[in-house]
N, C-alpha and C positions, 0 to 999 in steps of 0.2 A: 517516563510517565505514560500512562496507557491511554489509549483514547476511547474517551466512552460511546461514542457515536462517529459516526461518520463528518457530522458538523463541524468537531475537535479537529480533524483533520487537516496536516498543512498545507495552505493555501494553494500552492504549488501541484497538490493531490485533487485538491477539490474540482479545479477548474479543468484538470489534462485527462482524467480517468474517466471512463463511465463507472456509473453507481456501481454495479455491480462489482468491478474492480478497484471499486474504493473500499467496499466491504472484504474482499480478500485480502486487500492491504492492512485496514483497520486489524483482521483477528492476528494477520500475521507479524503485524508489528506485535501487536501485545504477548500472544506467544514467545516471541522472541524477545521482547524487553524482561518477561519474566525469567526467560531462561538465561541469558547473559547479562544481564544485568548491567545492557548498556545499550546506549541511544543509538549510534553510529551502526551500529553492529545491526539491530531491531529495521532501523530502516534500510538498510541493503537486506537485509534478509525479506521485510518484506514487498520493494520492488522484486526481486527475485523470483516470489512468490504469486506477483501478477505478470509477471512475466513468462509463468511456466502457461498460461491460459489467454494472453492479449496480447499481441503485435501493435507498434506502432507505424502507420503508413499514412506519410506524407505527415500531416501533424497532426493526425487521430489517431487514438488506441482505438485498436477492434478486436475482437472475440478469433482466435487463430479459428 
C-alpha cells in the first residue's frame, strides 16, 4: 500500500527519522511497492534508500 503523506507513515518512521528522511522513505517505499509488488521488499528498499543520505549516531539519524 503506498503512503500518501508522510503522516501514513509507520510509527516507528515517524518518531526515528528527521522529516526530510521520512520523505525519501515515503517516495522510496512507493516506488518500490510499485515495482515489486511487495511490502517486505518496498520497506528494505526504502530504509536502504535513507540510508544512502543519513547515518544513525548514538540514537539520532543525521544527514552523512
Amino acid at each position: 500500500m503506498p503512503y500518501r503523506n508522510i503522516k501514513n507513515l509507520p510509527e516507528s518512521v515517524r518518531k526515528n527519522l528527521p522529516k526530510h528522511a521520512q520523505e525519501i522513505y515515503r517516495e522510496a517505499f512507493n516506488n518500490a511497492d510499485r515495482q515489486y509488488k511487495n511490502e517486505v521488499t518496498a520497506h528494505k528498499v526504502a530504509w536502504s534508500a535513507v540510508k544512502k543520505e543519513y547515518v544513525k549516531k548514538d540514537d539520532k539519524w543525521v544527514k552523512k
